[in-house]
N, C-alpha and C positions, 0 to 999 in steps of 0.2 A: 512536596510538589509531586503530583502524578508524573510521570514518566512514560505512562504507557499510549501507544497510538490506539486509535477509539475510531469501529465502523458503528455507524448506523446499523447495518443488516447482515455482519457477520463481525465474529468473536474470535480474537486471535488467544496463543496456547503461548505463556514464559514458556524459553526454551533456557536462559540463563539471565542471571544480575548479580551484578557489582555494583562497588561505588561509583562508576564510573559509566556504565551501560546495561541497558534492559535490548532485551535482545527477544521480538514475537516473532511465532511465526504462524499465517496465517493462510486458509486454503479457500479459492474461490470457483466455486463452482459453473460450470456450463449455463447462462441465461441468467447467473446471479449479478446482482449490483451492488457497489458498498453502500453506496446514501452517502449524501452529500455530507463533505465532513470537511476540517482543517489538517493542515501539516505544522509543526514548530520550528520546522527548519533547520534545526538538528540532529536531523537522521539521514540514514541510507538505506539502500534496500537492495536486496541480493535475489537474483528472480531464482527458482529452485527445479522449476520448468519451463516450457516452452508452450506459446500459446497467443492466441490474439485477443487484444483487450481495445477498449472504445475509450479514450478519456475523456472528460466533458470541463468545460469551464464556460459554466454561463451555457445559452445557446451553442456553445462553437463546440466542438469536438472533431477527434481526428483520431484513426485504427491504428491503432501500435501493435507489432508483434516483439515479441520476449523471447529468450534463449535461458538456455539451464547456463548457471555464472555472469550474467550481466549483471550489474555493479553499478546504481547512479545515487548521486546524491539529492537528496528531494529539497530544493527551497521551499522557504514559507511559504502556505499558502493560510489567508484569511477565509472563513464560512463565508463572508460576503462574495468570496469569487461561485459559489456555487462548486463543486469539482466534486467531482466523482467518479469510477470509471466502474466498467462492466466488462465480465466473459462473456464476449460474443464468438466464443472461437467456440470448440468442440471439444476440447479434455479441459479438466481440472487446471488452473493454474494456481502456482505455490511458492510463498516466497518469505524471507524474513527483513523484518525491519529492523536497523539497528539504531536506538534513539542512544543519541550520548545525554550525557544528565551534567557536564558540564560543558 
């Protein structure tokens, strides 16, 4: 089984794996967008900067701002929800996802 989280329009960098966890990390640039993707709902995500991001689900979307060591866990999400999010801020945002594999 793949293990690894998968953008559309950017490519994340193994930072570490085990049996246990695959661990990207992944940089998003200023006016960049991932493309609409899935979550498996076994990961987390550790934000590594600070910055403002647009997420989208479907039509609806709402601005989030980030901090360097936020910490959330990502439920599932299905491709059918549409979701996405984008750097509408102004620096670089960076962050690692940590997918568990059990």
């Amino acid at each position: 089984m793949d293990h690894h989280h998968h953008y559309p329009n950017i490519s994340g960098e193994d930072v570490f794996e085990n049996d246990r966890v695959l661990v990207q990390r992944f940089v998003m640039l200023p006016g960049e967008w991932e493309g609409i993707h899935s979550h498996s709902g076994n990961q987390l995500y550790i934000m590594l900067s600070e910055g403002e991001s647009t997420v989208r689900y479907g039509e609806n979307e709402r601005i989030s701002q980030s901090y360097v060591g936020q910490v959330a866990w990502q439920p599932a999400v299905d491709l059918s929800e549409r979701h996405e999010s984008g750097n509408t801020g102004d620096t670089p945002l960076e962050w690692l996802w940590v997918n568990f594999k059990q």
